[in-house]
C-alpha positions in Angstrom: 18.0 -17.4 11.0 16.5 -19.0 7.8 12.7 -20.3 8.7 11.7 -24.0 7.8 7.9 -23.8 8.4 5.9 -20.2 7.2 2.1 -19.8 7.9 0.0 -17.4 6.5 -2.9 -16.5 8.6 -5.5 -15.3 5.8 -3.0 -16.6 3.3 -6.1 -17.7 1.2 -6.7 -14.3 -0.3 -4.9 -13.0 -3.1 -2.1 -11.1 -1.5 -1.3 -14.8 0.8 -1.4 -17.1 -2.1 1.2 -14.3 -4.2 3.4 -14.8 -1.5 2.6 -18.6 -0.6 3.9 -19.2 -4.4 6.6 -17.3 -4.0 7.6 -19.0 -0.8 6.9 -22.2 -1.6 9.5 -21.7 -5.0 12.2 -21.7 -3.0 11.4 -24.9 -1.2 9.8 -23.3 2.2 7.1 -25.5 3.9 3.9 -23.1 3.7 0.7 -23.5 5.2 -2.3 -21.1 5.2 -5.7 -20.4 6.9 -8.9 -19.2 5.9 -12.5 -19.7 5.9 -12.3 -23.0 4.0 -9.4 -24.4 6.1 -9.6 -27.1 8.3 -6.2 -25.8 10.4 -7.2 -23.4 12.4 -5.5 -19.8 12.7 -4.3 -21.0 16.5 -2.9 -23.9 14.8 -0.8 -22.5 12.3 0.4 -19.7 14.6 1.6 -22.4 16.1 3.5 -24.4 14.0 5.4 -21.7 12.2 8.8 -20.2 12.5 7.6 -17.1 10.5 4.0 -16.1 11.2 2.1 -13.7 8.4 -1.0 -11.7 9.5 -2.6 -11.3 6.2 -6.2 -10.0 6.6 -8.1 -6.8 6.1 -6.8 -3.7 7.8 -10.2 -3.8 10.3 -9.6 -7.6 11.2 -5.6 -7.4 12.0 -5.7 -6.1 15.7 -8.5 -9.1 16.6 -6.7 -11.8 14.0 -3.6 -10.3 16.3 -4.9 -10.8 19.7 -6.4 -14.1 18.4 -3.0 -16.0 17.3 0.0 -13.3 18.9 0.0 -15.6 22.0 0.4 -18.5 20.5 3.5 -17.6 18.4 6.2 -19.4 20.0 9.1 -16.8 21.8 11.9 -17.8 18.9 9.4 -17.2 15.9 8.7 -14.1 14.0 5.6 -12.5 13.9 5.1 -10.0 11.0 1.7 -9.0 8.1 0.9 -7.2 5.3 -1.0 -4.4 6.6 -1.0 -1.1 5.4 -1.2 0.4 8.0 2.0 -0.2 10.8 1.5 1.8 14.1 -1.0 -0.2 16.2 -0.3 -3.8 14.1 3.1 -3.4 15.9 2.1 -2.1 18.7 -0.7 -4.8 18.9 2.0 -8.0 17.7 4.3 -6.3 20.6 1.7 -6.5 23.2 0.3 -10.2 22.6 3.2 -11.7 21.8 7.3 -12.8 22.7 7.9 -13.6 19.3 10.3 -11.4 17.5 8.3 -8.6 15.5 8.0 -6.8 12.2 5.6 -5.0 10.3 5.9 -5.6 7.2 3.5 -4.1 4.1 4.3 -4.8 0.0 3.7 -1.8 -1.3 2.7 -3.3 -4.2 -0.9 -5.6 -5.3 -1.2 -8.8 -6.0 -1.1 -8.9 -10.1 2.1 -7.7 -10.4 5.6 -9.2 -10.3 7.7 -8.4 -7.3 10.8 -7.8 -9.5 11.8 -3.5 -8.6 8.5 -3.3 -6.5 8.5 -1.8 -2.8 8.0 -3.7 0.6 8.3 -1.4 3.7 10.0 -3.4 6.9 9.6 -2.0 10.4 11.8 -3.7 12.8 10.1 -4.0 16.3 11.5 -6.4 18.8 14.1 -9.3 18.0 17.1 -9.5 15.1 17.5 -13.1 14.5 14.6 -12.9 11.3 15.4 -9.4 9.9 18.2 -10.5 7.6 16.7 -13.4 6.1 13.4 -11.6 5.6 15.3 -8.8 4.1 17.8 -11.0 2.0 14.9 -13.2 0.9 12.9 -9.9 -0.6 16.2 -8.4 -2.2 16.8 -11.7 -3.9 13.5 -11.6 -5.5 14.9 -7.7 -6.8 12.1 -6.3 -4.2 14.1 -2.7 -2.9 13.4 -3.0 0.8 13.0 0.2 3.1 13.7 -0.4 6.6 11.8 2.5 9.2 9.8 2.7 11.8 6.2 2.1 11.5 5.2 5.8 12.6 7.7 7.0 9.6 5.9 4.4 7.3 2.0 5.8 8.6 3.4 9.3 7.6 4.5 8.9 4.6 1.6 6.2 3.6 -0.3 9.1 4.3 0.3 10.7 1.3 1.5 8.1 -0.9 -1.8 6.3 -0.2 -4.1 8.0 1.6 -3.7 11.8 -0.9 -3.4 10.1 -3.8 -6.5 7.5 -3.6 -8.2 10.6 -2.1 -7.5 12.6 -5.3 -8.7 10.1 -7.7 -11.5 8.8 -6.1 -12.9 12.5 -5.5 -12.3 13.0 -9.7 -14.2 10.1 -10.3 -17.2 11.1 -7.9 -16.9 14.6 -9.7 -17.5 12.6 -13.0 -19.9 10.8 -11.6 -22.0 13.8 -10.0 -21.9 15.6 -13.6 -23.1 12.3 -15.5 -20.2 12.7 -17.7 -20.0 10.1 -20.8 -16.2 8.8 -19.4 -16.2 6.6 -23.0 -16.7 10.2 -25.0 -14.1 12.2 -23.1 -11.7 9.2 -23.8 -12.2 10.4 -27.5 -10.6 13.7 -27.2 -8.3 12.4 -24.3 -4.4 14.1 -23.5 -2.1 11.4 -22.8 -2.0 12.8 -19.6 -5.7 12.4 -18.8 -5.7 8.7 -20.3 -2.8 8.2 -17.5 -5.2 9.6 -15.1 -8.4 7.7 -15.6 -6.4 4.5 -16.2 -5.5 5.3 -12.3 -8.6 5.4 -11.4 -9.9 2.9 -13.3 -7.5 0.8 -11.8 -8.4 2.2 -8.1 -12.3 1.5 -8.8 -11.8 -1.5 -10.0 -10.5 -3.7 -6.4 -11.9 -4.2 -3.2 -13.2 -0.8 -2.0 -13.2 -2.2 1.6 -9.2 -1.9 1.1 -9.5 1.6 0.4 -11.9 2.3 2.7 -9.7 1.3 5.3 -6.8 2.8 4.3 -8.2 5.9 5.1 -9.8 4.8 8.1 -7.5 3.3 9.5 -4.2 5.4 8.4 -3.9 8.1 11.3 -2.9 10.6 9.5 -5.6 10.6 6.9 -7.5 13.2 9.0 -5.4 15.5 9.4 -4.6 15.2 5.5 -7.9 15.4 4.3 -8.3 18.9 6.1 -5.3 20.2 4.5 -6.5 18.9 0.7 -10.1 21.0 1.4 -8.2 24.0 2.1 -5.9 23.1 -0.8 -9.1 22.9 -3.3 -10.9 26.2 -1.7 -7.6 28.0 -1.6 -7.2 27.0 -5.9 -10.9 27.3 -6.8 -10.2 31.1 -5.6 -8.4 32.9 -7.8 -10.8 30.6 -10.9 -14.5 31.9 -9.5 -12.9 35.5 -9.3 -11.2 35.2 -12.7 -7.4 36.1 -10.8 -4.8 34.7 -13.6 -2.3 36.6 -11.6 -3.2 35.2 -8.7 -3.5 31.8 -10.0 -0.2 31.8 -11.9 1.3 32.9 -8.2 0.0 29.9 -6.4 1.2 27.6 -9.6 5.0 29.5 -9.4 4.9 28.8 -5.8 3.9 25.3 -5.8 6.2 24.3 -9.1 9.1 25.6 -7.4 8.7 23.6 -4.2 8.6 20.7 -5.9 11.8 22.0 -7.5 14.2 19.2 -9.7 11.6 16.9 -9.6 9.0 18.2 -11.7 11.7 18.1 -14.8 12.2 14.7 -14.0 8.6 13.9 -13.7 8.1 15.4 -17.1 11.2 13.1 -18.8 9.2 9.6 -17.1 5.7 11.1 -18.3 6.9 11.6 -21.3 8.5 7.6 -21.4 5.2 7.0 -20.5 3.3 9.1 -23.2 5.5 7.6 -25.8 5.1 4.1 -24.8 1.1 4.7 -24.7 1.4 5.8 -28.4 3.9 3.0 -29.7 1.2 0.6 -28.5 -1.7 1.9 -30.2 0.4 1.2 -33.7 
């Protein structure tokens, strides 16, 4: 079933408008709420085929509740949430519309052309194919799971990885180190870092914060990367290189294949870094 009429609830911020554009390019009818609107969230849940929940992780379950039972029984209810257990379970339990969780796995200043968007089918078929036809035409590769699957894996995709950096950066920060200095004697590997961290630091940190909040499996991730750090820093305080080189052989090896592979795109990355400082 292809959609004539698409609101985005919260479509005024930057991941809304992306998509509102994107929509509106192939001639859909798009309407969005915000602060500054004068249509009311209630309003545009009401008028669209396809409803978008498109507000911060700690506002979606209330913007939910708000608007869910006043999407009509043959429209589709989906977001952009990163996180997917209780947004489903929420857009399930206030509303008959047909259900998805959706979440771009991708921000707003980049093009959607080979990015990722995570579908979690819910309740209802009759949007699923347009939704997911309409991404893969724009060249989006589109996973279809279940939103407990996607909270897993977001886990560590999301959750470890922001983890990781942001901790770096507060090491920095605790040591008062001169960032702009170590750039001058700076791998191509550790310029690849920071500019991951830069990048992380420098948007909404209310996003992040939720992400790790909200994600429920951050917890239980965050325990194991403590242990991980006490169980490395081990072998360094007591000087072990045999015991150090042990726990780098075992870890190398469960990655297995992939860490060649990883080298071959680092290095794609390294040399492209290089041809653009000629």
């Amino acid at each position: 079933m292809k959609p004539e009429k698409i609101s985005i609830i919260g479509g005024n911020g930057k991941m809304g408008q992306l998509f509102k554009r994107v929509f509106e390019q192939d001639g859909y009818d798009v309407m969005t709420t915000g602060l500054d609107t004068k249509i009311t969230n209630i309003e545009a849940a009401q008028k669209g085929d396809v409803v978008i929940v498109s507000v911060p992780i700690r506002e979606t379950i209330n913007v939910i509740k708000e608007i869910g039972p006043h999407v009509r029984i043959e429209s589709l209810l989906t977001d952009f949430t990163s996180v997917k257990i209780e947004p489903v379970k929420a857009m399930l339990r206030y509303s008959k519309a047909e259900v998805i969780g959706g979440h771009p796995l991708f921000g707003p200043t980049v093009a959607l052309e080979n990015q990722n968007y995570v579908l979690c089918p819910a309740r209802g078929k009759n949007y699923l194919e347009w939704f997911q036809s309409f991404l893969e035409e724009k060249k989006v590769n589109v996973v279809v799971t279940t939103a407990k699957d996607h909270d897993e894996r977001m886990g560590i995709i999301q959750c470890l990885t922001h983890l990781s950096n942001i901790a770096m950066a507060d090491t920095l920060e605790s040591l008062k180190i001169d960032v702009g200095k170590t750039l001058e004697f700076a791998s191509p590997i550790y310029q690849i870092r920071m500019g991951m961290i830069g990048r992380i630091l420098n948007q909404d940190p209310g996003l992040y914060a939720d992400i790790q909040i909200f994600n429920p499996y951050s917890r239980k991730i965050l325990k194991q990367y403590l242990k991980s750090i006490k169980k490395l820093s081990e072998p360094i305080k007591s000087k072990d290189v045999a015991v150090f080189e042990k726990y780098f052989r075992v870890i190398s090896e469960y990655l297995g294949d992939f860490c060649n592979r990883a080298q071959e795109e680092s290095d794609y990355l390294i040399k492209k870094m290089a041809e653009r400082k000629k």
